[in-house]
C-alpha positions, 0 to 999 in steps of 0.5 A, a space after each residue: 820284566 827288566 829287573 827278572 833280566 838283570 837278575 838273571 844276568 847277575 846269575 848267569 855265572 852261578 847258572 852255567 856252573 850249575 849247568 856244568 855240575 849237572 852235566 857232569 851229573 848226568 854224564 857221570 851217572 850214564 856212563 856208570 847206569 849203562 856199564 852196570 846196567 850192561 853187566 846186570 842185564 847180561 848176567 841176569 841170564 847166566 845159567 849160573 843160578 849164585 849169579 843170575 840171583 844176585 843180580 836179580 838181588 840188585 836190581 830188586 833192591 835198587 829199584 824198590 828203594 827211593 833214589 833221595 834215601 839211597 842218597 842220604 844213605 850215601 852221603 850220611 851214613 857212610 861216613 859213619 863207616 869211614 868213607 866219605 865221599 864228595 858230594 859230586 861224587 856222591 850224586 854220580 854214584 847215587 843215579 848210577 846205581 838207581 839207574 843202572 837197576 833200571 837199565 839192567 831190565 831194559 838189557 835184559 829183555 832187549 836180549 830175550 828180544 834177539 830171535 832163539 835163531 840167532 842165537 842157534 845159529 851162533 851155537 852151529 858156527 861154534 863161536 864161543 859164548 863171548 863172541 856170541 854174545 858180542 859179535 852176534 846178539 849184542 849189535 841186535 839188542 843194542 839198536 831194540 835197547 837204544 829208545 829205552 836206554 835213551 829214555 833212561 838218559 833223559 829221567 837220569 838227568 831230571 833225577 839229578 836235580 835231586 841232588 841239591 839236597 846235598 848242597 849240590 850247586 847244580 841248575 836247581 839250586 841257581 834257580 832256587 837263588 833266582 826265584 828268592 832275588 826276583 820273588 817271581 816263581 813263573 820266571 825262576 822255574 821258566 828258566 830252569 825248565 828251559 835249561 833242563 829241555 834243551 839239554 834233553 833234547 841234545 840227549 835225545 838228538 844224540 839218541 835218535 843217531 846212535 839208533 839210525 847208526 846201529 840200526 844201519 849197521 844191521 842193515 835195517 835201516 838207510 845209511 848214515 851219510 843219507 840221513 844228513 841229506 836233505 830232503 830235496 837232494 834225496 828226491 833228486 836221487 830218486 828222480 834221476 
């Protein structure tokens, strides 16, 4: 055990760079997954049928072909047109189309799922269809759409570890390292298990205030400030 230590010591380094490269991985690709995602599930219910098709188009593709063969595509053919792109970037890219298809259906029927009399009732406020959405429909959609989303989140930054094929330094490739110094297998793939939860489970704390937060907002849920009370000085409230 003390020489699968030491091995993990002499890794260290190697491993938070690898920690850094997925999250930027995962950062990256979120926020590139959300912003298509957002303006796919949206325009999947334009009444433009040119627009609302295309982006069914999208979503189909993107969904119906493998992440690792939109990699390879990417990084492998296109070069062969001209455009070469980093690695990282590649990655980044790659995980935000995938998962950005995915996300497009989450918004999509999270808006489907705002009740037809918020939406009337916009319409006899005369806002406009941009503000409707925006100021009206969208704050209800966001706190249904939040766990899915969140869900998305955690799968996108398992999916990155798909990105050592392109020889990609992330978590998987220092734990592949790890595995071919120590030839424990147990050991190796523990720490990166490891790694990879406790990154997820920041995720999901992040995702579990986002939803109190907009949930407080709509009025459906306690205020923020009293989720960070504890437990005894809440009762205390209530006895007093």
């Amino acid at each position: 055990m003390s020489d699968n230590l030491d091995a993990l010591a002499t890794v260290l380094p190697r491993l938070l760079d690898g920690i850094l490269v997925t999250l930027q991985l995962t950062v990256g690709g979120s926020v590139l997954a959300f912003l298509l995602a957002a303006i796919l599930g949206i325009t999947a219910r334009h009444h433009n049928v040119v627009a609302r098709g295309a982006a069914r188009v999208f979503v189909e593709f993107f969904r119906g072909t493998s992440l690792l063969v939109q990699l390879f595509w990417l990084f492998y053919v296109l070069p062969l047109f001209g455009i070469e792109l980093s690695s990282l970037f590649t990655g980044i890219l790659a995980l935000g189309l995938n998962y950005g298809a995915y996300g497009a259906e989450v918004v999509r029927g999270a808006l489907n799922s705002v009740p037809k009399g918020q939406w009337e009732a916009s319409v006899a406020l005369s806002l406009s269809p941009r503000r409707r959405l925006f100021r009206i429909v969208w704050p209800q959609a966001w706190a249904i759409m939040i766990p899915s989303l969140s869900n998305l989140g955690i799968m996108l930054l398992k999916g990155s570890a798909v990105a050592v094929v392109i020889v990609l330094h992330d978590i998987t490739f220092v734990t592949n390292q790890l595995r071919q110094m120590t030839n424990d297998t147990f050991f190796s793939y523990g720490v990166g298990m490891v790694v990879y939860f406790l990154i997820a489970y920041v995720l999901v704390l992040v995702a579990n205030l986002a939803e109190a937060r907009a949930k407080s907002r709509l009025g459906i849920g306690p205020p923020l400030r009293n989720i960070f009370r504890p437990r005894a000085a809440k009762a205390g409230v209530v006895n007093s």
